[in-house]
N, C-alpha and C positions, 0 to 999 in steps of 0.2 A: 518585496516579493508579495505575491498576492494568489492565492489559494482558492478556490471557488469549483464551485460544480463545473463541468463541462457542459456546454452549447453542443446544440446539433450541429451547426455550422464548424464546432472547432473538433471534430473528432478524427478527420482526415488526419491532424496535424499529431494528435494523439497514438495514429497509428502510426505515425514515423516516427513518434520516439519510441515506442517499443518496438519496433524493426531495427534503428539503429544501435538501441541495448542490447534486443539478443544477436544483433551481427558485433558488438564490440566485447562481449562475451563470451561470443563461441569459442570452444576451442582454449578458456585460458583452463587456471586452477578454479576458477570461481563460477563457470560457466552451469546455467541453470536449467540449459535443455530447453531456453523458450526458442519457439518457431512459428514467426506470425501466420495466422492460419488455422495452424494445431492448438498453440496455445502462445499468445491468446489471441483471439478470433474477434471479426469485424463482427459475428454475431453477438459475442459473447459481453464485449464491450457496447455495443447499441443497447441490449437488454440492462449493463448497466447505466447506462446514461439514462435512459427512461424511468430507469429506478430510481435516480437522484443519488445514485452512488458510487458515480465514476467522477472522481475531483483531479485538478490540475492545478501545476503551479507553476506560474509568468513571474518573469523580470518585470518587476515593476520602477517605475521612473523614480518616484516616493522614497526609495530605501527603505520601504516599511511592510509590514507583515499584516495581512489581514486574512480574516476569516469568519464565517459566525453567519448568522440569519441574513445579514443585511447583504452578503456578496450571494451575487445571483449568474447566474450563466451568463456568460456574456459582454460582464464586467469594461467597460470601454478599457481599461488598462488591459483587457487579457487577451482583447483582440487585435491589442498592436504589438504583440511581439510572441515570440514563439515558447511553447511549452518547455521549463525544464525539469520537471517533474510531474508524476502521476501516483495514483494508486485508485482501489477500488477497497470499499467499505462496505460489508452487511454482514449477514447476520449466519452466512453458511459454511458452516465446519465439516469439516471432510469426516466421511466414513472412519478413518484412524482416528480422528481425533480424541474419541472414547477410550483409548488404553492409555491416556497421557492422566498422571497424578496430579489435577489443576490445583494450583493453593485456592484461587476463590469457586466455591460451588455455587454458581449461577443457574438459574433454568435457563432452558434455550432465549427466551425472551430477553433477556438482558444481558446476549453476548454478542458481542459484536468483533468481526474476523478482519483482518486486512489482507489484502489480496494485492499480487501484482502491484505492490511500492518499486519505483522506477527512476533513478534519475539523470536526465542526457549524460553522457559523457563528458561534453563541455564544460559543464556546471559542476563538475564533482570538486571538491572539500572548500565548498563554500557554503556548506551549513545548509542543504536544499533537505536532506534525508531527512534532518533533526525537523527544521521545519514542518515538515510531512507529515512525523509525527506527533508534532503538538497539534495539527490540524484534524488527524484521525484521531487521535485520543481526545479531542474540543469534541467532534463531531458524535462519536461516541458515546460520550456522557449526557449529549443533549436529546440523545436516541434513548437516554434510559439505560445503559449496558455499567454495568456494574466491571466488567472485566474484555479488555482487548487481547483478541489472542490472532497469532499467526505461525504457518508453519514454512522454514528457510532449511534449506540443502546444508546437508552438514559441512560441506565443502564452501561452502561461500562466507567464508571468514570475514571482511568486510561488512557484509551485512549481519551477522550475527554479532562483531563491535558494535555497529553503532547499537540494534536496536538493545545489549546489554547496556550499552552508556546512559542510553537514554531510560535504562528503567525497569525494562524488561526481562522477566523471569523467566529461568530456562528450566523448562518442565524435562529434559531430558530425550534425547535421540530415539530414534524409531523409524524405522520400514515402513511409511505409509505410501498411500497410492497419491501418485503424483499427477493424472489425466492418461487419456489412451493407452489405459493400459495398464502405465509403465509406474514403477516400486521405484524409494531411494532411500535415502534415509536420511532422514531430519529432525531439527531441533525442534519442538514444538515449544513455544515461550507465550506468555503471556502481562500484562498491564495489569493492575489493581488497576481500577478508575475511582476505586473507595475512599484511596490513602491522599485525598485532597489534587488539588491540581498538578499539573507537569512541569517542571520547572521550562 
């Protein structure tokens, strides 16, 4: 598998897999309210790619996992074959974020949020989510962010396993704003990135 920033050229591709996550979501138990468009937006994803903080993750021929300085947009492995995973990494924490008890007190500068972690349908429990986030939590620490945080629907049990499997502290449920609008209630959880690497 191989992990790397997104290319301009590859974000079309980008936006059909989070079209076909939230149409294979709609409607269950776990369903997260995304609606390409609203959220998340051809805008919203361009601004991150520009940012260098929308990354993707390709089948690679290799069987091997890469990520780090040296993989650049573009990746000749990433352009031959289709996305089966994404997310978006920076540094902006929602309005709610502020009523959650974080265990690490960071200043804003060295926190870093994960946004819109995603992964095909096709590719689900082959280890693509776990991946994601040794790549966001790599990515992370190399930004300087002492602590990753993110905030998942209390309903989306799935996501809330993996990312406690993998590590992650659950700061406790809350009513925060979710976009246009709209309130839910979610766990807010957080990553030490202090207590050495991820396994």
């Amino acid at each position: 598998m191989l992990i790397c920033p997104v290319s301009p050229d590859c974000l079309v591709h980008i936006e059909a897999l989070y079209r076909s996550v939230a149409e294979e979501m709609r409607g269950t138990a776990h369903d997260v309210w995304w609606e390409f468009g609203v959220h998340p937006t051809h805008d919203g994803l361009t601004a991150s790619l520009q940012a260098g903080n929308l990354f993707v993750a390709y089948e690679d021929d290799r069987g091997t996992s890469s990520r780090g300085a040296g993989s650049q947009p573009g990746d000749a492995a990433a352009s031959a074959s289709r996305p089966i995973g994404a997310f978006v990494l920076d540094g902006r924490q929602g309005k709610d974020y502020a009523v959650a008890p974080w265990g690490v007190d960071a200043p804003s500068e060295h926190v870093a949020v994960l946004h819109l972690l995603a992964v095909a349908p096709y590719a689900r429990g082959r280890g693509v989510a776990r991946a994601l986030l040794s790549a966001a939590a790599a990515e992370a620490r190399v930004r300087g962010a002492w602590t990753l945080r993110l905030d998942v629907f209390d309903n989306n049990a799935p996501a809330i396993a993996s990312y406690t499997a993998f590590g992650f502290a659950d700061r406790g449920v809350f009513d925060i704003e979710v976009g246009g609008g709209l309130r839910h209630a979610s766990h807010l959880m957080e990553l030490d990135l202090r207590e050495g690497e991820d396994a």
